[in-house]
C-alpha positions in Angstrom: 26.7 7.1 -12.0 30.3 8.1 -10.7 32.1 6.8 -13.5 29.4 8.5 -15.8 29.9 11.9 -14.0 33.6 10.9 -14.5 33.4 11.2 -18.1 33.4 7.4 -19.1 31.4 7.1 -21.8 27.8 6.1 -21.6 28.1 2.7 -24.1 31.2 1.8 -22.2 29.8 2.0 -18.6 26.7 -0.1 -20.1 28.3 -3.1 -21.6 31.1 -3.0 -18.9 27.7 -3.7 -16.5 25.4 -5.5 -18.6 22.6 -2.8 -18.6 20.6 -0.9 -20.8 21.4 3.2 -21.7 17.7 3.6 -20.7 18.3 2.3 -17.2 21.2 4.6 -16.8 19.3 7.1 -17.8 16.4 6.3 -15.5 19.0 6.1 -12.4 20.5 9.6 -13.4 17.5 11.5 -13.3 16.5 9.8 -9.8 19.7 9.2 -8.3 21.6 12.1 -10.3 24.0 14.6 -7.6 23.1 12.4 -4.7 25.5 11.0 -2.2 25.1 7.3 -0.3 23.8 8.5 2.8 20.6 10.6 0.8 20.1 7.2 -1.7 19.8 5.1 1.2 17.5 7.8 3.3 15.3 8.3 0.0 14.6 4.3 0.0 13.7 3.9 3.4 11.3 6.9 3.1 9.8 4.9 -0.2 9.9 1.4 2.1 8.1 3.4 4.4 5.2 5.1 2.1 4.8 1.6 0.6 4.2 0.2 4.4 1.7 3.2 5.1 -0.2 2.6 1.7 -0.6 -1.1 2.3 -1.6 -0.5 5.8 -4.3 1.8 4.7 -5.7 -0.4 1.9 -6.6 -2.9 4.4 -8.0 -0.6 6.9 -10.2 0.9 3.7 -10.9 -3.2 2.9 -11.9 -4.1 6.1 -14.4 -0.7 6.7 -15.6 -1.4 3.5 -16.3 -5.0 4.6 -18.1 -3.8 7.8 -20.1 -1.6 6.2 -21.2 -3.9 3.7 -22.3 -6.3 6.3 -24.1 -3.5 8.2 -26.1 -2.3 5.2 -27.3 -6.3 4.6 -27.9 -6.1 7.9 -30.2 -3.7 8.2 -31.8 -4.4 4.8 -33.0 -7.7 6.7 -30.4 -10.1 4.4 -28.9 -12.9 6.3 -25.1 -12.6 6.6 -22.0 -14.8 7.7 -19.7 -12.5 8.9 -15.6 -13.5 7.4 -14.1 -12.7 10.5 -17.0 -13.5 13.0 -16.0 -17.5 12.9 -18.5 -18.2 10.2 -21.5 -17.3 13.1 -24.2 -15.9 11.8 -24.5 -12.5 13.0 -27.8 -11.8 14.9 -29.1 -8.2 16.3 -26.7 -8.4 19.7 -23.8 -9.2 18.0 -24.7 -6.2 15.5 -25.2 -3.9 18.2 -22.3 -5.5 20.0 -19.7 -4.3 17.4 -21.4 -1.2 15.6 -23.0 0.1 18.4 -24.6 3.5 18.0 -24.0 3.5 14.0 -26.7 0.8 14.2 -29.2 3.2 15.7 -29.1 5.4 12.9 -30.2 3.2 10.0 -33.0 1.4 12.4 
């Protein structure tokens, strides 16, 4: 991006690196006026918002899960819980782990 900024030309910089003009292109307008120090911040920040967005799919998955289990529960369909040891769930272990949200659907 330097040597673009630099006034080398566009063709050159690309076939000097083996990459396309689109890519260039691409980098510009995300990279474009920034300094080392701001690249590197803006990638951890992304690192970090891809972290947070897998951590909340599997939060979502797993209260998705639970509540699935709780609605076949209470709709009197027998269930083997995935991470209850493959044990079928009964009414203790129900209330056990749902507590008072079981009381509301009974």
């Amino acid at each position: 991006l330097r040597q673009a900024e630099g006034g080398v030309p566009v063709a050159e910089l690309c076939r000097e690196h083996g990459m396309s003009s689109a890519s260039l292109y691409k980098w510009r307008a995300k990279y474009g006026g920034m300094d080392a120090s701001l690249i590197s911040q803006m990638k951890a920040i992304e690192d970090e918002n891809r972290r947070l967005k897998r951590m909340y799919a599997d939060l979502s998955m797993r209260a998705i899960e639970r509540e699935s289990i709780l609605l076949m529960l209470c709709a009197g369909i027998s269930v083997i819980a995935p991470n209850w040891n493959h044990e079928k769930v009964t009414s203790s272990a129900l209330d056990a782990t749902f507590g008072a949200a079981i009381q509301f659907f009974r």
